[in-house]
Backbone as numpy.savetxt, mean C-alpha at the origin, in Angstrom:
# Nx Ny Nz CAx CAy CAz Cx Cy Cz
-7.29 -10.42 -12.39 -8.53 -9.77 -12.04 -8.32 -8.25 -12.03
-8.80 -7.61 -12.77 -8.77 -5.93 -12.85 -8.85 -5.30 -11.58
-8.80 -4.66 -11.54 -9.56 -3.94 -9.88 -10.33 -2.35 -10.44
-10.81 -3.10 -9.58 -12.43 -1.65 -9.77 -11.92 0.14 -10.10
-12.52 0.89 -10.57 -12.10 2.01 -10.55 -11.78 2.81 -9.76
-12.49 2.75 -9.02 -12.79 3.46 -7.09 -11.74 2.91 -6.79
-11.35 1.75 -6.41 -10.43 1.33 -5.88 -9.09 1.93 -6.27
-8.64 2.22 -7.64 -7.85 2.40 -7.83 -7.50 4.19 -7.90
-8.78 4.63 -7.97 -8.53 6.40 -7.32 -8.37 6.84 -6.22
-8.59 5.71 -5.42 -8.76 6.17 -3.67 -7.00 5.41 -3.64
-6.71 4.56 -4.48 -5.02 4.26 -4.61 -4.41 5.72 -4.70
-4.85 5.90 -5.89 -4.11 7.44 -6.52 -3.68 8.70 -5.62
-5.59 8.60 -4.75 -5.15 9.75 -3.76 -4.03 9.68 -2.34
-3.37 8.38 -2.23 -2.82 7.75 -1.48 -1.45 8.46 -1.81
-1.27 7.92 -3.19 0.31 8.35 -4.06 0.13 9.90 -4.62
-0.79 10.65 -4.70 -0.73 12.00 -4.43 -0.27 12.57 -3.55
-0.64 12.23 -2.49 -0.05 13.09 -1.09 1.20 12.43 -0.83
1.81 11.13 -1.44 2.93 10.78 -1.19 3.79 11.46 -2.01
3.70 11.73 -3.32 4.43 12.74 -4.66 4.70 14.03 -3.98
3.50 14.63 -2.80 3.52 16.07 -2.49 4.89 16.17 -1.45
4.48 15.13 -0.34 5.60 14.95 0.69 6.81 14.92 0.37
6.81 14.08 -0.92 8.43 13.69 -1.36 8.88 15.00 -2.28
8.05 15.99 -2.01 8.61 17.09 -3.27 9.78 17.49 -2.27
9.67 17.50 -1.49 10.99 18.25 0.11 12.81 17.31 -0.28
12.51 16.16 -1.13 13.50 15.37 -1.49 13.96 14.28 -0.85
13.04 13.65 -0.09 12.84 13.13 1.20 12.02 11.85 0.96
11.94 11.05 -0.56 11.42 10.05 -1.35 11.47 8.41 -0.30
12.60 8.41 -0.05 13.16 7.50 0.97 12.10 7.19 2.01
12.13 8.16 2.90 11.31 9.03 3.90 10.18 8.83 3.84
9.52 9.27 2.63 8.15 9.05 2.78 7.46 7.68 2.58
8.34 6.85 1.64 8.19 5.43 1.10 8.23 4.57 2.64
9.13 5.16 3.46 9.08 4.43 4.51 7.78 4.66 5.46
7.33 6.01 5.46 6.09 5.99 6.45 5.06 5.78 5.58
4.96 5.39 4.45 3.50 4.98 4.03 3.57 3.49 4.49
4.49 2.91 4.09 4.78 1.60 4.92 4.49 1.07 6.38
4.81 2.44 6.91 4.48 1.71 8.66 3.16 2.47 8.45
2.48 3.40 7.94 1.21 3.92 8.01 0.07 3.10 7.46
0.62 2.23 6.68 -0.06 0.95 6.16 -0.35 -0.37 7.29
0.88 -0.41 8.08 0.93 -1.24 8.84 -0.15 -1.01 10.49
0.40 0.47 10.58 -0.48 0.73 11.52 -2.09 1.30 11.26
-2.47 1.26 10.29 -3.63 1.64 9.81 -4.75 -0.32 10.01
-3.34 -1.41 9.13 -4.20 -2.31 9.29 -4.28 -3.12 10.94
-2.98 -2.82 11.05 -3.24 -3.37 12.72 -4.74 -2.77 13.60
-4.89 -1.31 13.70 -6.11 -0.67 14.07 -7.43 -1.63 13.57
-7.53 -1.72 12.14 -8.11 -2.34 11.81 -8.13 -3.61 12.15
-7.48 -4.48 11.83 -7.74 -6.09 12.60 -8.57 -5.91 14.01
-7.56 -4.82 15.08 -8.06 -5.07 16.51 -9.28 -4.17 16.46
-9.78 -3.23 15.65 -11.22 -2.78 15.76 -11.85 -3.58 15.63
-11.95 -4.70 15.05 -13.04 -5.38 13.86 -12.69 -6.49 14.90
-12.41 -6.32 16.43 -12.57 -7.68 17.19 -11.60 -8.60 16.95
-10.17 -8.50 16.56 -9.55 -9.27 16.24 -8.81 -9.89 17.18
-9.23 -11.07 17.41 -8.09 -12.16 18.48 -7.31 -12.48 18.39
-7.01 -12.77 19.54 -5.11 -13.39 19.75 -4.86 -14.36 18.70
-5.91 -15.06 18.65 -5.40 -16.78 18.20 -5.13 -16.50 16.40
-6.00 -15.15 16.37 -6.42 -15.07 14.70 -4.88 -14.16 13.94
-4.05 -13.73 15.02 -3.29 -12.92 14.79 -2.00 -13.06 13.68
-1.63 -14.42 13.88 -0.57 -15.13 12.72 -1.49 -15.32 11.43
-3.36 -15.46 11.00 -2.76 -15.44 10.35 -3.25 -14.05 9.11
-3.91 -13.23 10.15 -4.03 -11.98 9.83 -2.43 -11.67 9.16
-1.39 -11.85 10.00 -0.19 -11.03 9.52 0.51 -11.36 7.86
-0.07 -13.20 8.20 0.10 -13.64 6.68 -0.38 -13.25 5.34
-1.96 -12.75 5.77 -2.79 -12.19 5.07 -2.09 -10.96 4.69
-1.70 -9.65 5.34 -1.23 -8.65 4.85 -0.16 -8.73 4.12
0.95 -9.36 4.83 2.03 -9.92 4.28 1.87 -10.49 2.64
0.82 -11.24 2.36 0.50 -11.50 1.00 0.49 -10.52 0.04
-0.80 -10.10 0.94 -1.36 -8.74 0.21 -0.62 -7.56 -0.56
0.45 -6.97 0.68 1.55 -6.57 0.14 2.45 -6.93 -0.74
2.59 -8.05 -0.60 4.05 -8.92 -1.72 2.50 -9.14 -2.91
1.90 -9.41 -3.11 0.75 -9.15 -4.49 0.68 -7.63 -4.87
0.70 -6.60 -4.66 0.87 -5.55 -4.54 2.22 -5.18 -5.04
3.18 -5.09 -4.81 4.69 -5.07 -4.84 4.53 -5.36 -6.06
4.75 -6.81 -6.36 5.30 -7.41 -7.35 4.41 -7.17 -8.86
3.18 -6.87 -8.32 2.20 -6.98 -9.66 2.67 -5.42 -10.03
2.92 -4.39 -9.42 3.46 -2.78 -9.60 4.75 -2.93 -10.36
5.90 -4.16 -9.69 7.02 -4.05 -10.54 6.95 -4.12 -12.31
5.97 -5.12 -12.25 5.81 -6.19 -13.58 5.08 -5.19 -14.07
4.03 -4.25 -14.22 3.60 -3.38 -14.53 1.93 -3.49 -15.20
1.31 -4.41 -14.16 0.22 -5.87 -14.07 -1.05 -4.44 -14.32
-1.16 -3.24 -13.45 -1.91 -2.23 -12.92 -1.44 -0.76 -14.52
-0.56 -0.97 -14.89 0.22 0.02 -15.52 1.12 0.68 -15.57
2.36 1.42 -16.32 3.45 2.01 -15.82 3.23 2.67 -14.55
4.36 2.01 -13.87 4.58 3.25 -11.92 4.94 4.16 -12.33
6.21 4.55 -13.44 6.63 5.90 -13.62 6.29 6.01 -15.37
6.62 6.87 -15.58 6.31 7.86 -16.76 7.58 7.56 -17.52
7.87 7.02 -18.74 9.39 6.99 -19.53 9.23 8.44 -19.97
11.05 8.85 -20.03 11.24 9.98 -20.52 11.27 9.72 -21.66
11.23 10.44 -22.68 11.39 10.67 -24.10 12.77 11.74 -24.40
């Protein structure tokens, strides 16, 4: 399934400000706080949107997916090259 255009510029502007951060050399670093900034962005979200105790396992599964679909479709190159080949 393609994903929408919007979707994938409001991606872009995500990995823009991550390219800017990591200009300091600090790639590691930043890969790791988009990660917990992801995490804590959707946690907010679940518990804004009324999210219950009981619903909580399988919210986590849900992200957990989401991410590993994400991941893996980026490795394989499902969305398009992640990096740029040198010539």
């Amino acid at each position: 399934m393609p994903y929408p255009p919007e979707f994938l510029q409001l991606v872009d502007k995500f990995i823009h400000l991550a390219n800017e951060l990591a200009k300091h050399g600090k790639d590691g670093e930043v890969s790791a706080a988009i990660l917990f900034a992801a995490g804590r962005y959707n946690a907010f979200n679940f518990l804004s949107r009324n999210g219950h105790e009981e619903d909580r396992d399988s919210a986590v599964e849900f992200y957990l997916s989401e991410y590993r679909k994400a991941l893996v479709s980026n490795l394989e190159g499902v969305v398009g090259p992640v990096v740029k080949q040198h010539d």
